[in-house]
N, C-alpha and C positions, 0 to 999 in steps of 0.2 A: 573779541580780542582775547589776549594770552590772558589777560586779567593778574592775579596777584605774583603769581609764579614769577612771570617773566621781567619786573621789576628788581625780584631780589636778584633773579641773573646779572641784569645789569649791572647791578652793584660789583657782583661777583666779577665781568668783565672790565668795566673800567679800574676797580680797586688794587687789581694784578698789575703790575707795571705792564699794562696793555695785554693783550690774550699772548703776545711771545714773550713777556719775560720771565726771568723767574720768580719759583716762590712756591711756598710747600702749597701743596693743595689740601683743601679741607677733608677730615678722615671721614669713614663713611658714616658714623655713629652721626658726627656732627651734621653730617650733609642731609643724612634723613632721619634725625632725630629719635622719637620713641613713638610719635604716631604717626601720619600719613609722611609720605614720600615727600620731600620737600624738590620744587623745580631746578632749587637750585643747583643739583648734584648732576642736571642734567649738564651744565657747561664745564663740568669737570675734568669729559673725557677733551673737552673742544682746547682746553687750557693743556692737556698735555700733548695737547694732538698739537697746538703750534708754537707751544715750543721747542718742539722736535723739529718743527720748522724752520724755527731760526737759526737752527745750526747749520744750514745749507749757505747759508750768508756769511757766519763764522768762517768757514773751512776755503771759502774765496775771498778773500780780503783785496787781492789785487786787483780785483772786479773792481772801477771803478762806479759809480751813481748812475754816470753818466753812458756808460758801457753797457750798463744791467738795464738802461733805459732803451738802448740803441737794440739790445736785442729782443725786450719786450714789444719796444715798437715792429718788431719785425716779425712778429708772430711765435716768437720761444716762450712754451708754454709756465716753464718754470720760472722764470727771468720774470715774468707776468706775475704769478703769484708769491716771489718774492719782493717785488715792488709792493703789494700789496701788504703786507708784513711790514717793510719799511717804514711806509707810509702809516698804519697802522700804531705804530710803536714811535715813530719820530727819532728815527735809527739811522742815520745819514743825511734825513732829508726830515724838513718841517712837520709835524704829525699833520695830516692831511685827512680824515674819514672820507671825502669825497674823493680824493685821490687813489686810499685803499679800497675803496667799493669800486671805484671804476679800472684797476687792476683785477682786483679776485675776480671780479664779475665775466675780465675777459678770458680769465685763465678757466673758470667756473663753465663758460662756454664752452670753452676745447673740452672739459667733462675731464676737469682736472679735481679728481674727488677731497683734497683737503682746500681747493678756494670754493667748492659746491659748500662745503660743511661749514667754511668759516663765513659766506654770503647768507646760510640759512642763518646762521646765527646774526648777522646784522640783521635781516629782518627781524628775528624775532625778538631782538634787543630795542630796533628802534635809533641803531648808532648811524650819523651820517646819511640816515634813507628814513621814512618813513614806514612806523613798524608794520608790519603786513603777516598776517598769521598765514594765508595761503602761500606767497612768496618761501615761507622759512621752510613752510611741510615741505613744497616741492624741493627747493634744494637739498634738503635734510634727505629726501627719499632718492633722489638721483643719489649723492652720496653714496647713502648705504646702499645701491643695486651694486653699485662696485667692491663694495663689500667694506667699506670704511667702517671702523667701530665707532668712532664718537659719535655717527649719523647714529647707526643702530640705536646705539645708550638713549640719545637724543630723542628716538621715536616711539622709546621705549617708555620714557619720561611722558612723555605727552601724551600718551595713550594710558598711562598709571591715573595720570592728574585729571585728563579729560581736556585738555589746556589746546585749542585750537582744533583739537578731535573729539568725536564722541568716547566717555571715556569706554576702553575696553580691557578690560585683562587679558583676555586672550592674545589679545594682540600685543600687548607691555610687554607678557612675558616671553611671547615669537621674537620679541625684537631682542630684549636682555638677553634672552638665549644667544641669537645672533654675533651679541657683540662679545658675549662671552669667550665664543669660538674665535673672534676675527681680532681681540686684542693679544698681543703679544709681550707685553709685560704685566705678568703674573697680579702685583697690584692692582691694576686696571679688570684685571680677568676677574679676582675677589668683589670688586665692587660689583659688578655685572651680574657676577652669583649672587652676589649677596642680595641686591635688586630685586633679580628674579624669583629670589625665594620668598623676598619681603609679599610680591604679589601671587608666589604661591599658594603664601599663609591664608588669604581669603579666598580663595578658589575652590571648585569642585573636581575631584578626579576626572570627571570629563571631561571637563575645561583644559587641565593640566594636557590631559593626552592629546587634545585637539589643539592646544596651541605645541607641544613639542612635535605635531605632526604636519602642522604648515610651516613648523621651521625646518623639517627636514626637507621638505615639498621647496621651498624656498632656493634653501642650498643645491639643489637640485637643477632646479630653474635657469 
């Protein structure tokens, strides 16, 4: 199992007025400390990733519940994993976890890459489903083929810690690379570095070359 790591996420996840509201996020010094990488900076990027979310729901107001259900139920991919946010957060409708996992999950199908990242992380939290370390890598990994950054961050974490994977540097820092490239607000992009460099610090120059050369292989791919 996720063992220590993935308990303090949770904390991280329910303590946030649900993963869509607001609320500063923890800076990077705090989030990984002065020695090893702490898991919890892994839900960092996931926390700004749906909050960004919920502004899809802001900007239709007219939308009624009941409307956004009508088109979920009909197969609209978005409408899906805004229900699941809803539900999530108890934002129109009763807070629901089994409600928000059975939305992401359908939107997560269609390979809707932020209900993939926000299902990986209910497995690996344990919220509403039973936590499942295999469950979270795979949607964490569909994710990032799409090129989602909080999956990257995410598999970047796990791969630092060793938390559900063998741990590997080379692969932490393929991934931190990844996300590095794939975030697009600058603060996001500084944690990512800063990440990568954290697992630079014990590396060897070969290591370094070989993992900045399956991230180029990757992007590629």
């Amino acid at each position: 199992m996720f063992g220590i790591g993935f308990p303090e996420l949770m904390v991280v996840f329910v303590a946030c007025p649900v993963i869509f509201g607001p609320g500063k996020l923890p800076q990077i010094g705090e989030a990984l400390g002065k020695g090893a990488m702490k898991t919890t900076q892994g839900l960092l990027v996931v926390l700004a990733v749906c909050i960004a979310a919920s502004g899809a729901w802001a900007a239709d107001q007219t939308a009624s519940v009941a409307t956004l259900k009508k088109r979920a139920a009909q197969g609209e991919v978005e409408a899906q994993f805004t229900l699941g946010v809803l539900y999530s957060k108890g934002e129109g409708v009763p807070q629901d976890e089994a409600e928000a996992l059975k939305w992401f999950r359908l939107a997560a199908a269609q390979g809707h890459a932020r209900a993939q990242l926000n299902l990986g992380l209910l497995y690996a939290t344990g919220e509403g489903v039973p936590q499942d370390e295999a469950e979270a890598l795979r949607w964490f990994h569909l994710a990032a083929a799409q090129g989602e950054a909080g999956a990257q961050f995410n598999l970047g974490v796990l791969y630092y810690t060793g938390e559900g994977v063998p741990q590997d540097d080379v692969q932490a820092y393929k991934w931190f690379q990844l996300a590095a490239a794939s975030f697009t607000a600058k603060p996001d992009q500084d944690k990512a570095v800063e990440a990568r460099n954290r697992v630079a610090a014990r590396m060897t120059p070969a290591q370094i070359t070989e993992a900045q050369k399956l991230a180029r292989e990757w992007k590629k791919s």
